[in-house]
C-alpha positions as a printed Julia matrix, in Angstrom:
105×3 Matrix{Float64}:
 67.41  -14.79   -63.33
 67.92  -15.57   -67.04
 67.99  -18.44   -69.61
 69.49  -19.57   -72.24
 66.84  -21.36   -74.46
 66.73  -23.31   -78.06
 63.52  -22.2    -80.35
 64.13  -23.41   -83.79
 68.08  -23.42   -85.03
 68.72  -20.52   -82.82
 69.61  -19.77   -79.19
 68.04  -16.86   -76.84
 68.8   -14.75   -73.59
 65.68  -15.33   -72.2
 64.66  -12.86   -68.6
 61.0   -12.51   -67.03
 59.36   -9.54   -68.84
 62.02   -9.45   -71.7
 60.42   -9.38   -75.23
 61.96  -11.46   -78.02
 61.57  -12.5    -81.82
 61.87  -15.84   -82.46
 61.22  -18.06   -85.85
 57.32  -18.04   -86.62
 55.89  -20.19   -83.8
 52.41  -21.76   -85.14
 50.86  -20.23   -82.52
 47.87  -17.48   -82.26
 48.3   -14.17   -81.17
 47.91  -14.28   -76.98
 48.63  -18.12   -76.76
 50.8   -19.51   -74.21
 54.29  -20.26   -75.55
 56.49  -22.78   -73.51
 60.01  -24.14   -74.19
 61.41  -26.92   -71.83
 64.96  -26.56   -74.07
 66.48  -24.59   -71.69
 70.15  -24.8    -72.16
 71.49  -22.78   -69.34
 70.02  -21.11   -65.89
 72.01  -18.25   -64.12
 71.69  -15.09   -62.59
 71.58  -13.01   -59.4
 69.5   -15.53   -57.63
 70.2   -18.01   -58.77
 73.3   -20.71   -59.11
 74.18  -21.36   -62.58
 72.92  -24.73   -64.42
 74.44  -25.82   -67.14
 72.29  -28.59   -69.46
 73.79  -31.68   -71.1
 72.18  -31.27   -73.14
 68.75  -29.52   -71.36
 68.27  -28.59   -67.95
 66.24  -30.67   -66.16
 63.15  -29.54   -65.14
 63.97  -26.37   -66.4
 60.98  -24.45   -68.27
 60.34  -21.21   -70.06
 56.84  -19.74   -70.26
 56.1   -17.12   -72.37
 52.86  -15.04   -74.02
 52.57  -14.71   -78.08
 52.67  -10.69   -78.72
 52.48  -10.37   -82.35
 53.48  -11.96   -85.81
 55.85  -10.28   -87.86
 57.97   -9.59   -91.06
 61.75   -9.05   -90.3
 63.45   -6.4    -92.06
 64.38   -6.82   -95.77
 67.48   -8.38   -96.99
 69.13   -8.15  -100.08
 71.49  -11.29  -101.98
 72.71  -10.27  -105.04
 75.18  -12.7   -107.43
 77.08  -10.87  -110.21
 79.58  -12.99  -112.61
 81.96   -9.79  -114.42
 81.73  -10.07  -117.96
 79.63  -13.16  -118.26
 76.13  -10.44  -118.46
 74.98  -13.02  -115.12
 73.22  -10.85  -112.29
 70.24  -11.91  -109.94
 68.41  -10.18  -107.44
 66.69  -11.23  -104.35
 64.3   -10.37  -101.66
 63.88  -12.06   -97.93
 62.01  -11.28   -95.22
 61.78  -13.58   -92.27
 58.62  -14.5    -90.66
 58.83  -14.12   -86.93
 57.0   -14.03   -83.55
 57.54  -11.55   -80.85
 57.07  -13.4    -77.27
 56.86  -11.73   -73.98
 58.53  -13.79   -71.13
 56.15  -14.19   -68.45
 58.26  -16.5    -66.04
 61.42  -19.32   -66.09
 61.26  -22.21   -63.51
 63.64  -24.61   -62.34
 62.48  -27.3    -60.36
């Protein structure tokens, strides 16, 4: 069984055991992390659910691993002969959650 979940802006493939990064969560490290926007339900076992726009009853439940800094990117803005160049540095903040178990009700 999987889910599709919203955490933030973003969308994930959520599956029991499955380990995933999301957008810092505010949450410590070993706190329970649960998401009831589940956007779709589907798998082997299960029939597929689609949300309009959240399944009902539908939860995700989850244990905070670790904080974490994303790899580095690089934007970099160049105007030819104008002598304009800037450089810049990002590195996302994010959370790595273990998926402990998704219900459906």
């Amino acid at each position: 069984m999987f889910a599709i979940i919203k955490c933030g802006a973003r969308q994930y493939k959520a599956e029991p055991n499955r380990v995933i990064e999301v957008n810092r969560l505010h949450l410590e490290k070993g706190a329970e992390f649960t998401s009831e926007e589940v956007l779709f339900v589907g798998g082997e076992e299960a029939k597929a659910q689609i949300g309009a726009p959240y399944v009902k009853g539908a939860s995700v439940t989850g244990v905070v691993v670790e904080h974490l800094r994303g790899d580095k990117v690089i934007t970099y803005k160049l105007k030819r002969r104008k002598n304009y160049r800037r450089t810049r540095g990002h590195r996302q903040e994010l959370t790595r959650v273990r998926i402990e178990k998704i219900e459906v009700k």
